[in-house]
C-alpha positions as CSV (number, residue, x, y, z in Angstrom):
1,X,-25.6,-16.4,2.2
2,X,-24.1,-19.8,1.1
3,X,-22.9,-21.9,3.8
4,X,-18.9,-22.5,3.2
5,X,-16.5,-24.4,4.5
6,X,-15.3,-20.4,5.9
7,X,-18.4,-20.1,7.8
8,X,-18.3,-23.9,9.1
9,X,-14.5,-23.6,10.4
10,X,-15.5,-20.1,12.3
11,X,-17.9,-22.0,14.2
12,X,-16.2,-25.2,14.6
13,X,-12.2,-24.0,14.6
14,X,-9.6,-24.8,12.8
15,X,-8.0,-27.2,15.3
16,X,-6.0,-30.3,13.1
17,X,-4.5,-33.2,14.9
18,X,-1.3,-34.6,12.8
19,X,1.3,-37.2,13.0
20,X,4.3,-38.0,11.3
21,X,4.7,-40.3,9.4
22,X,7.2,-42.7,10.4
23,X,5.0,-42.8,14.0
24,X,3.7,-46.6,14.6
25,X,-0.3,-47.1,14.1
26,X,0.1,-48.0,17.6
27,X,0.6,-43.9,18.2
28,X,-2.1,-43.0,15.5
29,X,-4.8,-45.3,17.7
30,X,-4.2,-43.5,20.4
31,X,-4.0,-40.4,19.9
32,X,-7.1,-40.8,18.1
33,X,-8.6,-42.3,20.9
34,X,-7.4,-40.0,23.6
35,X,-8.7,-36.7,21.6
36,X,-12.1,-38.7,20.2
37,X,-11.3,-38.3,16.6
38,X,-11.4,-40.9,13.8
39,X,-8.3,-39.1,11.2
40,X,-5.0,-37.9,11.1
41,X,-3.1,-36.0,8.7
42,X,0.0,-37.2,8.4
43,X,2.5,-34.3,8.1
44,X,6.0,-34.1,7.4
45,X,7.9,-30.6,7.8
46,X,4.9,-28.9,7.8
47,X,3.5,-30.7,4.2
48,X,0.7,-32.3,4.3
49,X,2.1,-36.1,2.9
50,X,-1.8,-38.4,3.9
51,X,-4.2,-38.6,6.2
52,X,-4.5,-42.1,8.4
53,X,-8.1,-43.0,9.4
54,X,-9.8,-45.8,11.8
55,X,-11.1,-47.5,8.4
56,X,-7.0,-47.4,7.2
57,X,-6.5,-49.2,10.9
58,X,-9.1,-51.6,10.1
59,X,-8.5,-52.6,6.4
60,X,-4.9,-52.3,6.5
61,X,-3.7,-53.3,9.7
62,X,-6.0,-55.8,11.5
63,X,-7.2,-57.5,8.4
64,X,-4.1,-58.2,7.0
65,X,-2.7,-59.4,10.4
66,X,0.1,-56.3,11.0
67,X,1.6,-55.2,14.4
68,X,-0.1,-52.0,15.1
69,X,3.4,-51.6,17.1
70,X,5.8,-52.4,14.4
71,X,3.6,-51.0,11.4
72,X,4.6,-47.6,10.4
73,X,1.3,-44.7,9.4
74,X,3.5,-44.6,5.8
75,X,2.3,-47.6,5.7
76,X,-1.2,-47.2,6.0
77,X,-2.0,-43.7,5.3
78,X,-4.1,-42.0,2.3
79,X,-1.3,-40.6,0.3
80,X,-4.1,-39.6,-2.3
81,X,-5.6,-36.6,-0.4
82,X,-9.0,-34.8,-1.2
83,X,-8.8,-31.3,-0.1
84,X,-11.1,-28.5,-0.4
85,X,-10.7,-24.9,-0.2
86,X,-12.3,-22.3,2.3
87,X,-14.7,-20.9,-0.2
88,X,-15.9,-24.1,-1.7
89,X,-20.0,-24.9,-0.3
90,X,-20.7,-26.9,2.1
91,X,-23.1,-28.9,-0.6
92,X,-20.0,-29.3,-2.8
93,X,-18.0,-31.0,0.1
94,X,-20.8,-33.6,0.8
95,X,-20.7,-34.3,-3.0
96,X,-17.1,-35.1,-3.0
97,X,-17.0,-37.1,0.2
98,X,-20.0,-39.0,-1.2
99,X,-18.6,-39.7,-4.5
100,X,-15.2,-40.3,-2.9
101,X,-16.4,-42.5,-0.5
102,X,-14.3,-40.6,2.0
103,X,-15.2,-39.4,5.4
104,X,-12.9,-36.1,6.1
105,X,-11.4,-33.2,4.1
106,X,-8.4,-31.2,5.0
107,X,-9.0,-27.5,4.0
108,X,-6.0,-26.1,2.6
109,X,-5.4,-22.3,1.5
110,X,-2.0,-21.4,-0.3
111,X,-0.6,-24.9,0.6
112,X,-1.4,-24.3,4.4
113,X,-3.8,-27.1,6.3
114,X,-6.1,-24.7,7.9
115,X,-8.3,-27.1,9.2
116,X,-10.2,-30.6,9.1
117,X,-13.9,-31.3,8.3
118,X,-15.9,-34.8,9.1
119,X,-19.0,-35.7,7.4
120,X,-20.3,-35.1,11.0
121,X,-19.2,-31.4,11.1
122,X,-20.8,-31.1,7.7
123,X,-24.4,-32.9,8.7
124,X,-24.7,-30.4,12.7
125,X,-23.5,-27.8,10.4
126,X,-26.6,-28.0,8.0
127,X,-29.3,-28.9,10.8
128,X,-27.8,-26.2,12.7
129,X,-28.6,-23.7,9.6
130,X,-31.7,-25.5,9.0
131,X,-33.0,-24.9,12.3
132,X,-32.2,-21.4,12.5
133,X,-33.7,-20.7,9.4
134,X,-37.0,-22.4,10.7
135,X,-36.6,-20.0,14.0
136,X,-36.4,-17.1,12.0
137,X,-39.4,-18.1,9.4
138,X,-41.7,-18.9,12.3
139,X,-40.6,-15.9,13.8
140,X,-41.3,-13.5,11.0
141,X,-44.8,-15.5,10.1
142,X,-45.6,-14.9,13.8
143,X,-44.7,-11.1,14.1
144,X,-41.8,-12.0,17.1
């Protein structure tokens, strides 16, 4: 069975943390901070508009000497998304982010954010498969 992004968000969840997008960076930063993540999407009336990223913080903010607290996340944000779909592979979605250069995917299914995928998720996802597979090979080559 392939692994999907399906099979990935039933193990993970489909929990997405969002912002609008006239919040200040200041707002982003923390909230990323406070729930350990490093992206936003950026939502307006339930549209998914960007996605604002520690690397957008960095590039856009601190290196070209903005307030954090005056800047808005329009500003900054990703306003040309990458998404991927629930039934695209998990291989396929380390392609993209690799030829992207881009470090999470929104999933999206008829127009709906559905969920959030880091190249983190993606790489415990595949050692997690991995290392069942190897469980069940040495199992069967054993007899257990």
């Amino acid at each position: 069975m392939p692994l999907t992004v399906a099979r990935l968000l039933a193990s993970k969840g489909h929990d997405t943390w969002t912002i609008a997008p006239d919040a200040t960076v200041y707002d982003a930063i923390a909230l990323m901070a406070e729930r350990g993540i490093g992206a936003l999407l950026v939502m307006e009336d339930e549209q998914l508009i960007g996605i604002v990223t520690e690397r957008d913080y960095a590039r856009k903010v601190i290196l070209l000497d903005r307030s954090s607290r005056d800047t808005p996340v329009s500003t900054i944000m990703s306003s040309d998304i990458v998404t991927v779909r629930p039934n695209q592979t998990i291989e396929a979605c380390m392609e993209l982010m690799t030829e992207k250069r881009i470090r999470h995917l929104p999933v999206v299914q008829d127009g709906r954010v559905i969920g959030i995928l880091s190249i983190g998720d993606l790489v415990k996802f595949i050692i997690a498969d991995r290392e069942q597979l190897i469980e069940h090979l040495e199992g069967y080559i054993t007899g257990r």
